[in-house]
C-alpha positions as CSV (number, residue, x, y, z in Angstrom):
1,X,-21.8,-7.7,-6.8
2,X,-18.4,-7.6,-7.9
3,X,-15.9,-5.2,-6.2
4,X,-12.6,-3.8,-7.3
5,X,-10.1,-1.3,-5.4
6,X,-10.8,1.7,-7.2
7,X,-8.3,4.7,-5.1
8,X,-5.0,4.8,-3.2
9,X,-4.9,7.6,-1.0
10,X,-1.4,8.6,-0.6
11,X,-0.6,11.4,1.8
12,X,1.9,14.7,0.0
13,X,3.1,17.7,1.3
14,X,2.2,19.7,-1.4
15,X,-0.3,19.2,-4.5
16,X,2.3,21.3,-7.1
17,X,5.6,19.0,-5.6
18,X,3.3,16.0,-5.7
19,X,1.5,16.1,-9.1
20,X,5.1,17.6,-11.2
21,X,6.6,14.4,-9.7
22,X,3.9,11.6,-10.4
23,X,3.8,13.4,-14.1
24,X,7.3,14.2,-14.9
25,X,9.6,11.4,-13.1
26,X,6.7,8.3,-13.1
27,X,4.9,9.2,-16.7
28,X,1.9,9.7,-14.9
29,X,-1.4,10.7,-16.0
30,X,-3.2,13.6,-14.2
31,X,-6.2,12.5,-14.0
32,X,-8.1,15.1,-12.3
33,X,-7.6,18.1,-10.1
34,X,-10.1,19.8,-8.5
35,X,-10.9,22.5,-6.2
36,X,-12.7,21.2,-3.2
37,X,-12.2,24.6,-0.8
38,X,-9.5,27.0,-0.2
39,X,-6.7,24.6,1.1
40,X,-8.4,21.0,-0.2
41,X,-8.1,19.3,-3.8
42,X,-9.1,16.4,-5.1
43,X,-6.1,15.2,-7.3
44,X,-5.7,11.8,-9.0
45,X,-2.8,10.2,-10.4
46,X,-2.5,7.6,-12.5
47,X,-0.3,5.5,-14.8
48,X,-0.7,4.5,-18.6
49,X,-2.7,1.5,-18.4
50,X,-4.0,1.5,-15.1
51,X,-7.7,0.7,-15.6
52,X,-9.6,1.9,-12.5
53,X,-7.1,1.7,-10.1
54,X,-5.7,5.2,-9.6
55,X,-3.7,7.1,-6.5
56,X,-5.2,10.1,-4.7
57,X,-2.7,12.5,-3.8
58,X,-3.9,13.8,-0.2
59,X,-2.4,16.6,1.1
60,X,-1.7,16.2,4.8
61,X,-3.5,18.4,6.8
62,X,-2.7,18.2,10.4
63,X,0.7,17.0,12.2
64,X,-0.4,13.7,12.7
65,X,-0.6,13.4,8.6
66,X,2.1,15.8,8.4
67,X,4.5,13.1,10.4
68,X,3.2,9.9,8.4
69,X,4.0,11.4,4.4
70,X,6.6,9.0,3.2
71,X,5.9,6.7,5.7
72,X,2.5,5.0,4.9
73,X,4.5,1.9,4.2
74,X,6.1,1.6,7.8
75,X,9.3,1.5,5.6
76,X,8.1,-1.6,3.9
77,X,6.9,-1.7,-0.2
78,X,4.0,-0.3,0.0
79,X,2.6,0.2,-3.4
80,X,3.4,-2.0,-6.7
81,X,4.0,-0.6,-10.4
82,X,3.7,-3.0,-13.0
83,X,5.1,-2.9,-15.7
84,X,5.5,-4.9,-18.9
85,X,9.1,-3.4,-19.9
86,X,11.0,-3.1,-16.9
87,X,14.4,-2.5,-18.7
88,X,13.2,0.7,-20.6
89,X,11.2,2.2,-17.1
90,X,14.1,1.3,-14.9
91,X,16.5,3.0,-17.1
92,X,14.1,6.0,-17.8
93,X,13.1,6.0,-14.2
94,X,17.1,6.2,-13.8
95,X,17.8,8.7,-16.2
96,X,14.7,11.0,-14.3
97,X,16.5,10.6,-11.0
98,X,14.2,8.1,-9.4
99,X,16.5,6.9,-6.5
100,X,16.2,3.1,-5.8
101,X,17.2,1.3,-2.9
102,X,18.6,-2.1,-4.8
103,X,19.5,-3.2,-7.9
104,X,17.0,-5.4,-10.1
105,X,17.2,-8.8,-9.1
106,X,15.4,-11.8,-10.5
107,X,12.5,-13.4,-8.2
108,X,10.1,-16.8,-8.6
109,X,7.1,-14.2,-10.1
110,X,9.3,-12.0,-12.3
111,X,11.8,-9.2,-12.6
112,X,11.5,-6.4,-9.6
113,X,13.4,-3.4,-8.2
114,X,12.4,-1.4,-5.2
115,X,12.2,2.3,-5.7
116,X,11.0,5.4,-2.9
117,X,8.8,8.1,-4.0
118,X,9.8,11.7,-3.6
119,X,8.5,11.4,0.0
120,X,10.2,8.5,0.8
121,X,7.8,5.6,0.2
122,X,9.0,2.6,-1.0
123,X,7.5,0.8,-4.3
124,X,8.4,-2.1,-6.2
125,X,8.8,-1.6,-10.3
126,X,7.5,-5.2,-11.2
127,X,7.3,-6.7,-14.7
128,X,5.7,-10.4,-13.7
129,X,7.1,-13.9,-15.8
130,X,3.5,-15.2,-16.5
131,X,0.1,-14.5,-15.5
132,X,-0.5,-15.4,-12.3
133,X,-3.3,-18.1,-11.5
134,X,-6.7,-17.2,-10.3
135,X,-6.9,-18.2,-6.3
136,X,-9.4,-20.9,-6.8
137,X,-6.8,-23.2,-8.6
138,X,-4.2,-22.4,-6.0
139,X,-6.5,-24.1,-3.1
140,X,-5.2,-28.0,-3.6
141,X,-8.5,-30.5,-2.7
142,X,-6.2,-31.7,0.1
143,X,-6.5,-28.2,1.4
144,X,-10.0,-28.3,1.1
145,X,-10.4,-31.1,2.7
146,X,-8.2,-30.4,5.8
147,X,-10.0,-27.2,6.4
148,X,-12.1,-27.0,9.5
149,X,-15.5,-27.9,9.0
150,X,-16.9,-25.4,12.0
151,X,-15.1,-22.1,12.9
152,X,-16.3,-20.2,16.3
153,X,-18.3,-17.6,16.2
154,X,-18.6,-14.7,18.0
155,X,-21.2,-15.2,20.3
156,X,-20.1,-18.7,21.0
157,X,-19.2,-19.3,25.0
158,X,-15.8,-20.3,24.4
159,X,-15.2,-17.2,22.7
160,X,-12.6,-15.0,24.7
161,X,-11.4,-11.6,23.7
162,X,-7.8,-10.4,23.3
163,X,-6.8,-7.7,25.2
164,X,-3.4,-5.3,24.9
165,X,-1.4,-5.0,27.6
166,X,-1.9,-1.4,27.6
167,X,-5.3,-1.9,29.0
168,X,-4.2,-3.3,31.7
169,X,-2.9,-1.3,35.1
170,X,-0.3,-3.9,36.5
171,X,0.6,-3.0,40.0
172,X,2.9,-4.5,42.0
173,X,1.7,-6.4,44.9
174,X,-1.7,-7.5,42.2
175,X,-2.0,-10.4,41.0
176,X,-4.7,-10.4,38.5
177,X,-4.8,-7.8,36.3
178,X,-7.8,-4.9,36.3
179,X,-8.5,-2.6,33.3
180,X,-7.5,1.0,34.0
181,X,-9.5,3.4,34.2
């Protein structure tokens, strides 16, 4: 059966802020918006041309969500905007106050900038040289070849779990470590 990502969720403070930025400073579509109780909405985003693939702006609910809006990326890219006339979105993106962290530079796969979000999320603006190769011709036969013909499984004996160190008490006169309690 063929599968496709359909939703990005990405955390907001607030619906309003979220959906007046996505629509006004992006170009977004609104895609939908509705009431799911009092305080919960389901609201989707999306940009012309996007297919399927749409974002799902979540309003955090609870500290822990509270503390990671803008920083579902770890501070790395975390989402990608394609695009197939970079100059006219960057400048418009510019002109709407979209602040980016770079200027446009040239890569091996195309033209890219790296942009935040109102919240602090980075994304990359991307229009791509030339479509990129399906996976199947990037595997060389030499890579095929090489590959192992018989990977462990899970119940096999040699099979030995990894552990964190966290679950681990290390005392000081031991010297073999014992899960805590």
């Amino acid at each position: 059966m063929p599968q496709h990502v359909a939703r990005v969720a990405l955390l907001v403070r607030d619906y309003d802020e979220a959906i007046a930025w996505f629509t006004t400073v992006l170009g977004f579509h609104l895609v939908e918006d509705t009431p799911m109780t009092a305080e919960k909405r389901w609201v989707v985003v999306a940009p012309s041309g996007a297919g399927d693939m749409s974002l799902l702006l979540a309003r955090a609910a609870n500290p822990d969500q509270r503390a990671m809006v803008g920083r579902q990326g770890g501070g790395r890219v975390f989402l990608f905007l394609h695009t197939d006339t970079f100059e006219q979105d960057y400048a418009g993106m510019r002109e709407r106050g979209v602040h980016f962290v770079e200027e446009p530079r040239e890569e091996t796969y195309g033209r890219v900038v790296v942009f935040e979000d109102l919240y602090g999320n980075r994304w990359d603006l991307v229009q791509r040289h030339a479509a990129p190769r399906p996976v199947s011709q990037d595997i060389s036969a030499q890579a095929r070849v090489a590959a192992p013909a018989a990977r462990p499984r899970f119940d096999d004996r040699r099979y030995v779990p990894l552990f964190h160190p966290s679950q681990f008490d290390l005392g000081e006169d031991e010297a073999e470590p014992r899960p805590s309690p």
